[in-house]
N, C-alpha and C positions, 0 to 999 in steps of 0.2 A: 643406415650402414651398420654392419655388426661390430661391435666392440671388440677394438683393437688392446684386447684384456687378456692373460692369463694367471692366475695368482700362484706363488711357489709351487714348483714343483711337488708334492708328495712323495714319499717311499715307497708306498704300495697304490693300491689302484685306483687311477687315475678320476677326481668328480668330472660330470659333465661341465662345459664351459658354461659361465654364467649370460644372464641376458642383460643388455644395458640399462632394463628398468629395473635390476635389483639396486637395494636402496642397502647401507652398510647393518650388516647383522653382527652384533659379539650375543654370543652365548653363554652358556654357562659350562654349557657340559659339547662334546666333540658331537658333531650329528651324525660319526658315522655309526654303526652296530661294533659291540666290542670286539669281537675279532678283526675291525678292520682299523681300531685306532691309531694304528702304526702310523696310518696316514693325518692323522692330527696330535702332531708333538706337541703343539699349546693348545691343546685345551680350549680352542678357540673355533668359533663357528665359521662357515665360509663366508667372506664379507669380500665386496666389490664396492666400490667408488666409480660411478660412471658421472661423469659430473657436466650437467646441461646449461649451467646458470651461466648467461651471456659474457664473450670478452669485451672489459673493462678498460679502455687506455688506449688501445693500440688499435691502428687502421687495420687489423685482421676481420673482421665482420663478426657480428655475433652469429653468423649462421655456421660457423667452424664445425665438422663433423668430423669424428672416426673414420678410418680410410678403414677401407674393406681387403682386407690381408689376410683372412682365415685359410682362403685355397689358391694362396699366389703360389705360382713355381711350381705349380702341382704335388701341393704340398702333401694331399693324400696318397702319393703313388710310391712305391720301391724303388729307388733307384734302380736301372738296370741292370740287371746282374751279370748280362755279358759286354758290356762296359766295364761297372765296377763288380767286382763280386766279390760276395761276402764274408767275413774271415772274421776269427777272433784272436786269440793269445798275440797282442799287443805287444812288446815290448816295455813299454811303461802303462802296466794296466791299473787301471780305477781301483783303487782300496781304499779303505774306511769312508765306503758310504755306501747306504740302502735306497739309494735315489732310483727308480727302476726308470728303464729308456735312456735314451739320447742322455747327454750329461756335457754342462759347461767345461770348456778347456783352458778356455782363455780368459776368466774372470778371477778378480784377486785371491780367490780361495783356493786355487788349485792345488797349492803345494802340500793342501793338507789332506788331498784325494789323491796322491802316488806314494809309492813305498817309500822313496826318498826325501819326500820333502817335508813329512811329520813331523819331522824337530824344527822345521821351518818356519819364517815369521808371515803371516800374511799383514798386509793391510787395508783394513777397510776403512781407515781417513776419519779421520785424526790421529787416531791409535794404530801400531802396531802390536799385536797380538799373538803368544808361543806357547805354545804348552809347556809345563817343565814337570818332569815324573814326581809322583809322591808314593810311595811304597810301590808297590806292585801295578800302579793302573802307571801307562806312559804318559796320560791325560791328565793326572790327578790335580795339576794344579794351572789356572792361566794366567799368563803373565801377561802384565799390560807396559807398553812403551808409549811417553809422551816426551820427547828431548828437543834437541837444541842440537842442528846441523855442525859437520866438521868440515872444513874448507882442505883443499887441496890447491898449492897455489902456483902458479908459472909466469915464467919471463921476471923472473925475480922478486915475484909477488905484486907485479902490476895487474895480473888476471890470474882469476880462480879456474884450475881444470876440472876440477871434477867438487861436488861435496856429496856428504850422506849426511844419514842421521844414526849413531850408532843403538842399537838397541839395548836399552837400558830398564830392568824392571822398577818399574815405579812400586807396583804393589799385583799381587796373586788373588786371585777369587779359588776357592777349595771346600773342601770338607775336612773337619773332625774326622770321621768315619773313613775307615779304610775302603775306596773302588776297588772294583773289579778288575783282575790284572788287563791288560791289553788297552787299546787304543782307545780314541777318542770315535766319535759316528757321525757322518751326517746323512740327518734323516728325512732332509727337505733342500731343494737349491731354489731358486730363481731369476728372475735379472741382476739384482741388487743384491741377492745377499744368501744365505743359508741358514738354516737350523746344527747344531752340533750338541751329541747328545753323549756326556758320561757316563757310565752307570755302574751303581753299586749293585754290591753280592744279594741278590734274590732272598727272598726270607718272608715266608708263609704264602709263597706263591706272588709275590708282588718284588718288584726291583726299584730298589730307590735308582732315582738318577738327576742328574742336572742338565740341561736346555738350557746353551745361550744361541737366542737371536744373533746374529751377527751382520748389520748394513751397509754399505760404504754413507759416510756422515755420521755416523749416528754419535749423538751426544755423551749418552750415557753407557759402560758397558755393562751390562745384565745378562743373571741368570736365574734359572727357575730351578728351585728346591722341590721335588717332592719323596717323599717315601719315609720323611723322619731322617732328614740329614740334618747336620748341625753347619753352618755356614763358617768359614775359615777365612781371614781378610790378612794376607800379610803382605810383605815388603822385602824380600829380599832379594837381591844381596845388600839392599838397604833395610834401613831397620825402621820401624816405627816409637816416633819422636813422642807421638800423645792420640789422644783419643778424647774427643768432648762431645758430649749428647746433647745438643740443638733445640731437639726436642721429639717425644716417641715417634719413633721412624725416622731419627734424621741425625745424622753424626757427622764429623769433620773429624776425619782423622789428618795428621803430618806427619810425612817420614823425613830420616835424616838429611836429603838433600834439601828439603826445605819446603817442596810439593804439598800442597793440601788437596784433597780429595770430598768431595762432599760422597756420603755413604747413606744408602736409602734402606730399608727392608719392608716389605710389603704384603698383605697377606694376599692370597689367591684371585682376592675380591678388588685386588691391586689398591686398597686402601692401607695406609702405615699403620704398623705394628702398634698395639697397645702399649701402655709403660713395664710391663711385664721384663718387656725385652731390653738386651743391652749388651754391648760389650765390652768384657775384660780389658786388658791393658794388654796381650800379645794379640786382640783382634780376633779372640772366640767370641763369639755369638752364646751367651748364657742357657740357651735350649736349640732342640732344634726347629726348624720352619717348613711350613709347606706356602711356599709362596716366594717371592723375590727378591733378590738383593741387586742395588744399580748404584754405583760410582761415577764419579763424574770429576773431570779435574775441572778445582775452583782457585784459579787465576788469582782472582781481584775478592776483596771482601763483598761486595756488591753483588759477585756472581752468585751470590748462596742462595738470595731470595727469590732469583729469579729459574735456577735449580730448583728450588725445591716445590717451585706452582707448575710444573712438566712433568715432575718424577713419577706423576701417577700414570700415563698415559708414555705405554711400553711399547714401540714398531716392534710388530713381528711379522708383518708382509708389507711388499711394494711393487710397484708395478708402473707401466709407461703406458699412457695411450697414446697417438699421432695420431693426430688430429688433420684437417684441411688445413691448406693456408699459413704453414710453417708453426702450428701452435701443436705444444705439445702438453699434459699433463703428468705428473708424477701421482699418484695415488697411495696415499700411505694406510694403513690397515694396521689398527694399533687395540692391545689390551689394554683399557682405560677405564679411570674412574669418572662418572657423571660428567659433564663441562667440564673436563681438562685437554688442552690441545696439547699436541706433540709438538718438542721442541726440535731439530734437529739442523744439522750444520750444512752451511751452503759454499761452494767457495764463489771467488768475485763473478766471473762468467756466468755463475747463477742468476750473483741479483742483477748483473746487466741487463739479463734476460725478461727478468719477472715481471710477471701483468697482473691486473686483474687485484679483484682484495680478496682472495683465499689466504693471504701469506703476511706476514710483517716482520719485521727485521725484529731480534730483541735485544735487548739492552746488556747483552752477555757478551764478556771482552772478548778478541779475535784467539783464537788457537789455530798454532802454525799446522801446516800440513810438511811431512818430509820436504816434496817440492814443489808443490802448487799454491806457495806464501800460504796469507791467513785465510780462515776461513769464518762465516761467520754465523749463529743461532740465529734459525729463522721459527716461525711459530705458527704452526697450519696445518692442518690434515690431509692438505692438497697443497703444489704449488702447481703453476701454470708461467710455464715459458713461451716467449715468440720471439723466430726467427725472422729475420728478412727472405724471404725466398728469391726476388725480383733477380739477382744476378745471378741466379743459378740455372733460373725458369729460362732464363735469356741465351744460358749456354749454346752453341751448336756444335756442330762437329769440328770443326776450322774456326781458329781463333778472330773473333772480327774483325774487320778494317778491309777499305779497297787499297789494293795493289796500284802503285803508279804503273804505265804503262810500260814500261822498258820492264822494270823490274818481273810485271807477270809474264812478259814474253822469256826473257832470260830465266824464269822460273819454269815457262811450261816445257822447255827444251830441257830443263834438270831432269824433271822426273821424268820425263819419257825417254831419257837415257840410263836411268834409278830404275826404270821398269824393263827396259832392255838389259841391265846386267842381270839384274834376279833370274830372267827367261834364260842366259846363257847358261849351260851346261849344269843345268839346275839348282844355281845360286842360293833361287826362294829355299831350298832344301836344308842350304847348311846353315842358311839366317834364321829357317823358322824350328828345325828340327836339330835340339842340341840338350840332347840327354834328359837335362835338368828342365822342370817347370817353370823356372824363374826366367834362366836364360831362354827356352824357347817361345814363354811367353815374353819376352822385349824382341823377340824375331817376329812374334807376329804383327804387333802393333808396329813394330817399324814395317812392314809389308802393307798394313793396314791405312797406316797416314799416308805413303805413298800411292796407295790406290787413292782414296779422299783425295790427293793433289791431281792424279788425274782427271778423276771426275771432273774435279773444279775448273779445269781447264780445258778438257777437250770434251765434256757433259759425258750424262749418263750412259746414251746408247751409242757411244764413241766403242769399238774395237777395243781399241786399248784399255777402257774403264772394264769393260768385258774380261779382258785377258788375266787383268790383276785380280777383278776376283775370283775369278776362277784360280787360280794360286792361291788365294785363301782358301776357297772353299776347299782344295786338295789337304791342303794345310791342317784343318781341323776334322776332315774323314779319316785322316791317320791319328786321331786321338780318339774317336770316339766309332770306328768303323776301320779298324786295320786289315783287316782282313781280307775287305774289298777296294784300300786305299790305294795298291800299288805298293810304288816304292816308298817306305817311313824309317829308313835307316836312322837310326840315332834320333827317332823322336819317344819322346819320355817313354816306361816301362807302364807307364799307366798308375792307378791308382785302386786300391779296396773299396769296398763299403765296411768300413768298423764297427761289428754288433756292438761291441763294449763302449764307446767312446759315442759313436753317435756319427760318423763322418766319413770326409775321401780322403786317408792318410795315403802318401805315395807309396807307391809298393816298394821303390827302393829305399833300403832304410828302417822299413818297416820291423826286420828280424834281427837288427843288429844294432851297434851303437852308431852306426849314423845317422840314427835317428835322432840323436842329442846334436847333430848342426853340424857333422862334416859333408851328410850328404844331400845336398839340394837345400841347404839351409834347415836343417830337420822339419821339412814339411809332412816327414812322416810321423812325424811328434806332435802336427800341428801348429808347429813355426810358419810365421809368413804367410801362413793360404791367403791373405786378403794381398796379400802384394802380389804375388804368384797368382792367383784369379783373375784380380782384375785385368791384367793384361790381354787375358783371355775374352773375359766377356766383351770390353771396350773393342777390339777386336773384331767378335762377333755380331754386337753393333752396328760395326760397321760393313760386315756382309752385307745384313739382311737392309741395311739401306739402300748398297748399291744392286741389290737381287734381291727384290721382294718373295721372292718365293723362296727363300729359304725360311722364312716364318714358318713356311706348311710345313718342310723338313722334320719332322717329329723326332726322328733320332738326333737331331742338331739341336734342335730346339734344348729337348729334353737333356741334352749332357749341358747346355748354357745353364740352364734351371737349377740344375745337380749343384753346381759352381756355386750357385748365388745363394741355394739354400745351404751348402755348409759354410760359406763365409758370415753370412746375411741374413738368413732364413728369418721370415718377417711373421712365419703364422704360426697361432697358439696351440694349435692343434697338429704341428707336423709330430705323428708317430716316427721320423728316422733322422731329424737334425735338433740341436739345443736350437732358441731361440736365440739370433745376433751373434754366435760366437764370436766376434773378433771386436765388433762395436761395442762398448761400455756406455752404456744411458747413462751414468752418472757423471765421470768425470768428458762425456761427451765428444770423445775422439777411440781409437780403438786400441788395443792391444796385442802386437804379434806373437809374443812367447807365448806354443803352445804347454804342453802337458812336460818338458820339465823344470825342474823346480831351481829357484834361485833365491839366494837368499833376500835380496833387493827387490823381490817381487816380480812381476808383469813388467814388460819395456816396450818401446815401440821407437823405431830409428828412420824411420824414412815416414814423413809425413804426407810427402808428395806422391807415394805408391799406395796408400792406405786410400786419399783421396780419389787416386784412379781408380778404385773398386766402385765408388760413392758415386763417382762422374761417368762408370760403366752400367750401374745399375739406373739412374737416371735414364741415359739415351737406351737402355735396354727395356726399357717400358715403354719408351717412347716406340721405339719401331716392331714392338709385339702390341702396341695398340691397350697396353696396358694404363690408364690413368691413376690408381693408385702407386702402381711399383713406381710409376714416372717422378711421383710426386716425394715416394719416401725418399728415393736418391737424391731430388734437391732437396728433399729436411736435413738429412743427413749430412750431406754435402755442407748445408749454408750452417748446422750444426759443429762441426767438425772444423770448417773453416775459420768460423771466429775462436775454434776451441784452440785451433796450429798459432792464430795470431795472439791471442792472448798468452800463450806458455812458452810454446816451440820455436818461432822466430820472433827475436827480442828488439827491440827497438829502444833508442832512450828513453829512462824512466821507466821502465821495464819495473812494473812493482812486485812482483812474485819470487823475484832473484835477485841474489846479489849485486850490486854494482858490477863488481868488478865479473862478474861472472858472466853480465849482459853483455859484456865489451867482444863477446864472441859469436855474438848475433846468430846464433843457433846453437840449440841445447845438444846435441849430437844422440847419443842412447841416453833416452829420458826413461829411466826405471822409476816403480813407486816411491822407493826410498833413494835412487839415487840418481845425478845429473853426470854426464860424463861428457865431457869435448872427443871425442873421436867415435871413431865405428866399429863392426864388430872385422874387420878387413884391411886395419889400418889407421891412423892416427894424421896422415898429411890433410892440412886443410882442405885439398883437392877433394879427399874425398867426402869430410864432414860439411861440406855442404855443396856438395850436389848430389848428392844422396836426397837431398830435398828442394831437389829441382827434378826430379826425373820419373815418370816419362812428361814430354812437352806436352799439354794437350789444354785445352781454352779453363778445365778447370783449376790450371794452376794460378791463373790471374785473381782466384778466392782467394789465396793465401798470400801471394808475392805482391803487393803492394808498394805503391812508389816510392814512400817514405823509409820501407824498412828495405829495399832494395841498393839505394842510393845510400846507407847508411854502411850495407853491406860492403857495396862493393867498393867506397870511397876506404874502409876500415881494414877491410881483410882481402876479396879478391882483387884488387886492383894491384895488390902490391906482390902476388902470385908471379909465377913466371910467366904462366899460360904461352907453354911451350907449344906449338903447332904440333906436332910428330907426339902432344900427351893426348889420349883418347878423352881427358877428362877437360882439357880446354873447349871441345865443341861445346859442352854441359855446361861450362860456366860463361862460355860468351853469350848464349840464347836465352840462359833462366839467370844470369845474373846481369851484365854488362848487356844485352839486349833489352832489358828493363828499364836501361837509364839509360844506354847510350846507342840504340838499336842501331842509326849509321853507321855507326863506328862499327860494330859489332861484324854486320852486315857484308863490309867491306875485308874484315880481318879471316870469315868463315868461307868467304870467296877462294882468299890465297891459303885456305888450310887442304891436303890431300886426301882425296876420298875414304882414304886408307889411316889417317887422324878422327875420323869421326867412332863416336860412340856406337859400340854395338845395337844398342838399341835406339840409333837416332840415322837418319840419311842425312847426305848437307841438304839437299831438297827439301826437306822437310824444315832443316832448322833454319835456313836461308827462307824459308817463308813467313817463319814464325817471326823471328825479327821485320822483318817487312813488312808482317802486320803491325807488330808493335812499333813501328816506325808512323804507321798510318792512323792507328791508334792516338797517338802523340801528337802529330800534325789533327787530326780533327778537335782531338782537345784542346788545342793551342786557339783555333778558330772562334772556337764556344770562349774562351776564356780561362778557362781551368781543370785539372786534371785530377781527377779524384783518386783520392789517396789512400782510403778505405772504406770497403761495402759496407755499410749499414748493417749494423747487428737486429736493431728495430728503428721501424720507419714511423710519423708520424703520430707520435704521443702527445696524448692530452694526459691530463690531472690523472698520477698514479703512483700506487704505492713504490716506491725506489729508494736506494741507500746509497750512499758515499762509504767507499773504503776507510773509513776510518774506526777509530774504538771513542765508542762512547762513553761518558763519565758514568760505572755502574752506579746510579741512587735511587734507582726504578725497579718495580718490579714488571711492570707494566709491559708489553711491545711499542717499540719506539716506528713511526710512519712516518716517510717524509713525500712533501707532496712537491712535485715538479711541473710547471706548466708545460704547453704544446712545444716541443722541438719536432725538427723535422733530420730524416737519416741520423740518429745518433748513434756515432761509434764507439766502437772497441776498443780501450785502448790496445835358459835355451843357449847356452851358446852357437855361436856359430862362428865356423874356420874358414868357411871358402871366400873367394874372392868375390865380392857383389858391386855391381852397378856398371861399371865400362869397362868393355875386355881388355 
């Protein structure tokens, strides 16, 4: 299978993709010819990690392969252009970067690629990081933040609403030498991270400048000196306390709040400076270098020694393969000296994850993340994660369980009265066609589940099963064929292809400020498209199950394709989408804020919509007969899943959060730097959580779990009014009190009025869903017991693992701990409009 590889992006023109028999190369000098160097900012050879050596521990098989994603989606084609067509002048267009094609939107560095958000902090975890001007360059100097959150507290400080972290410079990386007036550059992106390039005033045809690497995790923050700068280390608005030399190459400075920093410089050859070098007491560097300087904050006295046997061995690319069988690799691609591995920071869902012996914990104390608690040094050139796949692989359309008998009869007369209102006076029209992408996509999947109920009841080549979808099918000809749809009154204005950006921005929105989230949730900014999509595709899905021939549909087809590769887009070679835009490999759940900028970073508010793209792209391989795409969506899915139960819904003991902050059983807008109890629509509990119950569909049972459900609803919605005549009681009786008390639930969704249910749910549909979860329950009752959470990984033997805790530093060593066989071990942009039930 071909390697599921691409390594950073470039500035300029693009190398061929590598083959998975290359074996890792550093060079010494860039391989491209000098006029094309732009495309190699370090100074570093092309290098690929394809990594063949058998999984270690876990029942995955050692036969795990790369999934073959290079031409999913029809990743070599143009979008259609009279579908979408092509357009540039953006409203928040891409600046300060030479990244050429498609370009990330939704990864933590954005804010430093729009005009706005320059002064902005990104974070790539553990650090946050900001530029602050130094004479005339706006770049001249980067600040680094490592602090200590500030609580926000309510109900009289029995629970915390919200916290951050405020940014705080601990200390600057800079130059002596005056830059070049103007901005900062980035001259490389990728999955994980980017290149950013300073640069000073040209002088004899050569331009000093500075390259920082920048990853999410990374330990140390680095940058590369060359042209004869002199290296500048300060601290302000803090001051520096002392400065002590270690020994050549290695310093510990402490500023006034009492932070110590261990401080590296290194020469090109990434080996530490001779004793030549040293610095002053304001944090000059005594000459200048051609080579590196990397900091690190040093916690505990213990961390120094084990700082200082890493510092040689600098990430400057990373990359993800996906593998068969829920296994995934991370591939790290580092400037290093001889035998030195790369140290870098993992948080806990990493090493719950971890197989195999590429990786070992190290003996380096925990460092907080803003909101994802501690994180902790692992030590490896590669790590190797595995998922469970089995609950995902098991998915179907309809959530499982038999229907007692009354109940499906009383159910099959729902829908075929759900399917006879739609038919009246063109119902299906005003549920599936309403302006917005958001709201039109929960019209269609509510159309969609509705036909799935009658399938299931009166079968496939029933009339009725016939008739529904053909209302879909109308349904989705007026998005992607209007012209020949008929009537599309009030269905979306459509959408662009964006040469600048790389994607399907909506057209409305697009030339004005509602593209920052009054209109359609600024999906023309790039907001939301994976909530907004997946409805769509899931959807679609569900056509081409119940009419196989819309698979051949090539114009159908093709605008599903379009969807998945600007959400999703899985190949390294797509010429017209970023890789993944909304999923995050690293912290392994996605990100909705697109392109603008905020100061709290990337957020993501509904986890249970995010997952409907995961649970779309799943069954959307399945019924195009896809076996890879089928399989990325359950990695993804069973990825993302344990990523929502570890962070997003909390449960007792919640170690990542607060106490008092857990008492609210979901985090509501989870930004990088900050945690907030409400939405972007509202602050009543009604809506901060079922915002992450909706839409209903079997992959919500990955995340809602019986434990943290009953915790839910005994804690917070039970004590709700859950007024019949609120569109938000259908959402909480089916995704929360259906969970735990489906009877009850069942019987209370009977006596609510058609006209109480959620826009995007029927009672038919939600009166099944309980019923299954009713039958659910009773079969588990029969077996004996009711499983409370899917397995993160399944049947491990003897493997490398860590306990959350911090180790006493007196090592320098990597610390292993060996765990015998268990079996299933568990887990433990603005926007104004109104979102989730009309």
């Amino acid at each position: 299978a071909a390697s599921f590889f691409s390594p950073i992006v470039r500035s300029s023109d693009a190398l061929s993709p590598p083959t998975p028999s290359m074996a890792v190369t550093a060079l010494g000098v860039c391989p491209l010819p000098p006029k094309r160097r732009r495309g190699c900012p370090w100074l570093l050879g092309f290098v690929v990690i394809a990594l063949t050596h058998p999984l270690e521990g876990v029942d995955t098989g050692t036969d795990a392969v790369a999934l073959s994603l290079s031409g999913a989606l029809g990743s070599g084609s143009a979008p259609n252009a009279s579908v979408f067509p092509r357009i540039s002048g953006h409203i928040v267009p891409p600046m300060f970067t030479e990244v050429a094609g498609p370009k990330n939107t939704n990864k933590f560095w954005a804010n430093w690629v729009v005009g706005e958000g320059a002064r902005k902090p990104i974070y790539p975890m553990p650090f946050a990081l900001q530029w602050r001007p130094h004479g005339d360059c706006q770049a001249g100097e980067l600040t680094v933040s490592q602090g200590e959150p500030e609580y926000d507290y309510a109900d009289g400080g029995s629970r915390i609403q919200r916290y951050s972290t405020p940014f705080v410079s601990e200390f600057a990386l800079s130059t002596v030498e005056q830059l070049a007036r103007g901005e900062h550059v980035v001259v490389a992106e990728g999955l994980f991270g980017i290149h950013v390039e300073v640069r000073g005033v040209e002088r004899g045809g050569l331009t000093p400048r500075v390259m920082y690497p920048i990853f999410s995790g990374m330990a140390y923050v680095s940058c590369r000196y060359e042209g004869g700068l002199t290296p500048r280390l300060s601290s302000g608005p803090r001051s520096l306390s002392w400065i002590r030399k270690v020994h050549d190459g290695i310093w510990t400075f402490r500023n006034s709040a009492g932070k110590q920093f261990r401080v590296y410089a290194l020469t090109m050859d990434h080996e530490f400076v001779d004793s030549s070098f040293d610095f002053d007491s304001s944090g000059v560097l005594n000459r200048p270098l051609d080579g590196w300087l990397r900091v690190a904050l040093l916690d505990q006295p213990g961390d120094g020694a084990v700082l200082d046997a890493h510092a040689r061995a600098i990430l400057v690319d990373l990359d993800v393969q996906v593998l068969t069988r829920g296994v995934v690799n991370y591939d790290f691609v580092t400037a290093s000296a001889p035998g030195v591995s790369l140290l870098h920071f993992a948080y806990a869902h990493h090493l719950k994850m971890m197989v195999g012996s590429g990786q070992e914990l190290a003996t380096l104390s925990p460092v907080r993340s803003p909101t994802k608690g501690n994180m902790r040094g692992v030590v490896g050139d590669s790590w190797r994660l595995a998922v469970d796949m089995s609950e995902a692989m098991s998915l179907g359309f309809l959530p499982a369980g038999e229907l007692a008998p009354d109940r499906r009869t009383l159910l099959a007369e729902e829908a075929l009265k759900t399917l006879e209102w739609f038919r009246e006076d063109g119902n299906w029209r005003s549920t599936m066609l309403r302006k917005s992408y958001y709201f039109s996509g929960k019209g269609f999947q509510k159309v969609a589940s509705v036909c799935l109920l009658v399938e299931e009841f009166f079968g496939l080549e029933s009339n009725h099963t016939r008739e529904c979808a053909n209302i879909l099918a109308k349904g989705f000809k007026c998005l992607y064929d209007r012209k020949h749809a008929g009537d599309c009154a009030n269905a979306p204005d459509g959408s662009f292809y964006d040469e600048q950006w790389g994607g399907l921005p909506s057209m409305e929105g697009f030339f004005d400020r509602g593209c920052y989230g009054r209109t359609d949730f600024g999906n023309a900014c790039y907001n939301d498209h994976h909530y907004h999509f997946g409805y769509f595709v899931v959807s679609a899905a569900i056509l081409v199950k119940l009419t196989p021939s819309s698979a051949t549909d090539v114009a159908f087809t093709s605008y599903i394709n379009a969807l998945i590769r600007d959400t999703a887009n899985p190949s390294p070679t797509d010429p017209f989408f970023p890789r993944f835009r909304s999923f995050d490999w690293f912290d392994l759940h996605s990100w909705s804020r697109g392109v603008v900028p905020s100061v709290d970073g990337k957020d993501q508010e509904s986890t249970s919509e995010e997952l409907n793209l995961l649970y779309g792209i799943y069954l959307w391989g399945g019924v195009m007969h896809d076996p890879a795409l089928k399989e990325l969506g359950a990695t993804m899915m069973s990825l993302c899943a344990a990523t929502i139960r570890e962070y997003f819904l909390m449960e007792d003991g919640n170690p990542h959060h607060p106490e008092k902050f857990v008492k609210n059983r979901v985090t509501g807008i989870f930004f990088q730097n900050r945690v907030d109890y409400t939405t972007w629509f509202g602050n009543r509990p009604e809506f901060i959580h079922s915002i992450q119950m909706l839409p209903l569909t079997p992959a919500l049972s990955m995340t809602r779990k019986r434990n943290f459900c009953k915790q839910e609803w005994d804690d917070i919605v039970s004590k709700l009014p859950l007024d019949p005549r609120d569109h938000w009681t259908s959402i909480l009786l089916t995704g929360s009190m259906g969970m735990v008390h489906p009877d009850e639930a069942f019987d209370r969704l009977l006596q609510m009025p058609g006209t109480g249910i959620d826009q995007g749910l029927t009672r038919a549909y939600a009166l099944y869903w309980v019923a299954a979860q009713a039958s659910q329950r009773g079969a588990a009752a029969g077996l004996g017991a009711l499983p409370t959470e899917a397995p993160v990984m399944a049947t491990r033997t003897t493997t490398t693992m860590t306990a959350m805790v911090a180790p006493t530093p007196t090592t320098t060593t990597a610390m292993t701990i060996t765990t015998t066989t268990t079996t299933n071990t568990s887990s433990s942009s603005s926007r104004f409009s109104f979102r989730g039930a009309s």
